[in-house]
N, C-alpha and C positions, 0 to 999 in steps of 0.2 A: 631516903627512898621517895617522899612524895617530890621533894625536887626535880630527883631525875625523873619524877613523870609528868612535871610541869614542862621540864626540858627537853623532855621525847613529843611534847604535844605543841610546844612552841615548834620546833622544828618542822614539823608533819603539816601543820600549819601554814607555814613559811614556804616549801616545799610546794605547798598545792598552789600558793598564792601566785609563785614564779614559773609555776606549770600551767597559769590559767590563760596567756597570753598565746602561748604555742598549741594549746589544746583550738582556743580562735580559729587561730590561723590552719590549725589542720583541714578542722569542722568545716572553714571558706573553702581549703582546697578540693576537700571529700565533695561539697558540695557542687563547685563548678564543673566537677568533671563527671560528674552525675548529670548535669545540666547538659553537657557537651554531647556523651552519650545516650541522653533522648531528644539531641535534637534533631530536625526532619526538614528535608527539601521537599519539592516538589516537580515530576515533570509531567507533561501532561502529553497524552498521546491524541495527534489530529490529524483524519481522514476526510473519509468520505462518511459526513454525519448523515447522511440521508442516500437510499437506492432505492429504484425505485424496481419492484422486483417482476415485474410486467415487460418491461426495456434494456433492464438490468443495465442503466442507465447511471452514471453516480458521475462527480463533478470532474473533467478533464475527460470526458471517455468521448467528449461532441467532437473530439481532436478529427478520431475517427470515426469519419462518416464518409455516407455517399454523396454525391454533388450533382442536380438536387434529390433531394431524397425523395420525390414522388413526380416521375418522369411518366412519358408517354410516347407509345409508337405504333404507328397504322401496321394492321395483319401483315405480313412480309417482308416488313424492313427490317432494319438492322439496329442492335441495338450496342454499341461499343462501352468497355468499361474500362480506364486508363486509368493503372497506379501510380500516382504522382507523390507518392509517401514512401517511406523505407521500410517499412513491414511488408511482407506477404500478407494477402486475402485472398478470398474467394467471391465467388458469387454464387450465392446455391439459394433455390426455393422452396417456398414453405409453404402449407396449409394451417397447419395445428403447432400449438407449443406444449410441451412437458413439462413438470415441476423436476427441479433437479436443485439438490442440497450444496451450498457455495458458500462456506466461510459463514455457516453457524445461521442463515436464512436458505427459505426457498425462494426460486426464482422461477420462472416461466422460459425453457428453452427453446428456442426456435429448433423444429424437426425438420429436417429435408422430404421434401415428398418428391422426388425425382423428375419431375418436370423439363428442371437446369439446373444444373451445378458444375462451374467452373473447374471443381479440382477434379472430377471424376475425368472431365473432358480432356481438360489441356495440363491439370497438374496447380499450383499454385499460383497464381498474378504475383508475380516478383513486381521488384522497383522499375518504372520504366517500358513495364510491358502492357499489353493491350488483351479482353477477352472478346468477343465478337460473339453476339448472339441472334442467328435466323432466325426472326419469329414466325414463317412459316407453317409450321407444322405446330406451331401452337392456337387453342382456341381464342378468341376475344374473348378478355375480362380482368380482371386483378387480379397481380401475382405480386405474394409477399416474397422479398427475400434477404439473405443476412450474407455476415461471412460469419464460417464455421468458427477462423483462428479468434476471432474479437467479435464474437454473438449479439452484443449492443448493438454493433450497424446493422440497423435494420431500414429497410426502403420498401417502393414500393413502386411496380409499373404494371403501366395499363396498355394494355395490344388492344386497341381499337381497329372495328369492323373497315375491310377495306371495301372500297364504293366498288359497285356491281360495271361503272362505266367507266372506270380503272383500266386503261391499256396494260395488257400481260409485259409489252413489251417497253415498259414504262419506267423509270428509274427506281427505285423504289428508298424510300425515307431512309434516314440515320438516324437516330438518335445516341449522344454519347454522354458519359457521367465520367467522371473523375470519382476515384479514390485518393480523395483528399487529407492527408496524414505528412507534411514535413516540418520535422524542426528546425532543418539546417544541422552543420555540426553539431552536434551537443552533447554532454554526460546524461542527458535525463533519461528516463527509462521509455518514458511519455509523456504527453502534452497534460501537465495537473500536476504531472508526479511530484514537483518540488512544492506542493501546496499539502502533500500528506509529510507527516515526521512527529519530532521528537520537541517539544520547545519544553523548556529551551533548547536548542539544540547542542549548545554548549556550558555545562555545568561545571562549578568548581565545589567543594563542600570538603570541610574538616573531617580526618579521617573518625570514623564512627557512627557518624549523620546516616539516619536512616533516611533512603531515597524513596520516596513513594510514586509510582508512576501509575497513574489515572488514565484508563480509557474511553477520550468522550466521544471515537466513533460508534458506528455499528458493525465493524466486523472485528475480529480477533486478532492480536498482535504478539507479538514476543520483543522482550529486551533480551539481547542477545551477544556477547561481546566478541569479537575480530579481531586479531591481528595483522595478517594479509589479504591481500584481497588477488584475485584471479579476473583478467580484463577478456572480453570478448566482444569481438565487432558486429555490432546489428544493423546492416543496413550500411549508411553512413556515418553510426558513432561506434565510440568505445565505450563498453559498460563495463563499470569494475562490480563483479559478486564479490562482498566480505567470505571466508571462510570462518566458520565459529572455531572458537580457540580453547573453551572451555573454564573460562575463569569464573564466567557468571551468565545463569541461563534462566529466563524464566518456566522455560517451556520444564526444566524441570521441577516446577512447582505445578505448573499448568499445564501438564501435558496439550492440551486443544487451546491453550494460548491465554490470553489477557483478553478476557470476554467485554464485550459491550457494556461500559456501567463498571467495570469492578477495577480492583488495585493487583496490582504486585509491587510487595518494599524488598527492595537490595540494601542491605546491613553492612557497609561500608569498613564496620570493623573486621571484618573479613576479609580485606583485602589490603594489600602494601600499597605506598603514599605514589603515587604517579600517573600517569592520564591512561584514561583506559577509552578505545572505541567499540561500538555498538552499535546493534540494527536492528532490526523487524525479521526473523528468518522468515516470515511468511512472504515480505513487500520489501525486499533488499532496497531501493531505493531509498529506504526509511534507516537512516543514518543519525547518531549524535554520539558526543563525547561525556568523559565525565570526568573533571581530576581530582583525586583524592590525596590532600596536601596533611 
């Protein structure tokens, strides 16, 4: 009896001795893929880190402007304003501005005080076209004015007093400004636009890798994922809009987006191993990849 229980404990012994090596190796593999599983990338979301909300003004927006922006012209002449860009503008005047809410700040929006304004008159300055303004019937003194469509371009002219000893029958002044705005052919949305996105722009990461995406500008964004995109002509480019696809959203975490300062992580385990593309649904322009191998 006490043999067989010297023999049952030799065994049991034995047993765990040659179990101890595989138990190792398990413990390394539980361990490494535990590792795997909280491991984390990073991408980093970058704009427009600064607007200034008085101009509403932010980096790429000087594309478009007036040329020069604080011109001048004697009581009666004429004041020409040529689109030499591929957007539509206008031309319309201003006294006062409004606070109006844009992507999570306020800003100060130019109001039309009716004075002048090109769209009511003639409709929009397409590519190519010319506004004509008689200052005539306007008083001498400063007049602000913007376009409606891109409210940044703001300028500014002055109708100076015309001399008393002024022939009626006297030619009277021009002054002309260009609407300065071309990129030539291009994909971009706008002059800047490839200076906002995703960096990296293109990631690769082990399927599991939590992705964390940091927004260090100041307005709101979305990662967003695409499969097709749908192209339409602006001007003289083609812009392709992503359509969202549904794989992975952050807007539905964030409904009002990926605020100024904060994260959203995308759990990669989530998703099957192959490239996935993505954008900003707020700033289509705002493109990158990610592949999950």
């Amino acid at each position: 009896m006490l043999a067989r229980k010297l023999e049952k404990m030799f065994n049991n012994k034995r047993a765990i001795k040659h179990s101890l090596p595989s138990l190792t190796i398990l413990a390394i593999i539980l361990t490494l893929a535990f590792h795997t599983a909280a491991a984390s990338a990073n991408v980093t979301i970058v704009g427009p880190v600064k607007a200034d909300p008085t101009t509403i003004k932010t980096p790429g927006s000087s594309a478009y402007n007036f040329r020069p922006a604080v011109a001048s012209v004697v009581q009666g002449g004429r004041v020409v304003w040529t689109n030499r860009g591929s957007e539509n503008h206008t031309v319309t005047s201003y006294t006062t501005k409004v606070p109006f809410s844009l992507e999570g700040f306020t800003v100060q929006l130019p109001l039309p005080d009716g004075n002048f304004d090109s769209l009511t008159s003639s409709g929009p300055i397409t590519t190519g076209q010319s506004y004509t303004l008689d200052t005539s019937k306007l008083s001498p003194g400063n007049y602000h004015y913007f376009c409606q469509f891109h409210p940044w371009m703001q300028a500014l002219l002055t109708i100076k007093p015309s001399s008393s000893t002024t022939s009626t029958s006297a030619p009277q002044s021009t002054t002309t400004i260009n609407i300065d705005h071309n990129l030539g052919k291009t994909t971009q949305f706008f002059a800047g636009s490839a200076s906002w996105g995703f960096l990296p722009r293109d990631l690769a990461v082990k399927k599991g890798t939590q992705v964390i995406v940091t927004n260090t500008a100041v307005i709101p964004h979305t990662v967003t994922s695409y499969t097709d995109t749908i192209q339409f002509p602006i001007g003289n480019r083609l812009i392709s809009f992503p359509i969202r696809d549904g794989t992975f959203d952050s807007l539905t975490v964030n409904p009002n987006g990926i605020q100024a300062g904060t994260t959203f992580t995308l759990d990669t385990g989530n998703l099957n191993t192959g490239t996935y593309h993505y954008f900003c649904d707020f700033h289509p322009w705002m493109q990158g990849t990610l592949t999950v191998a």
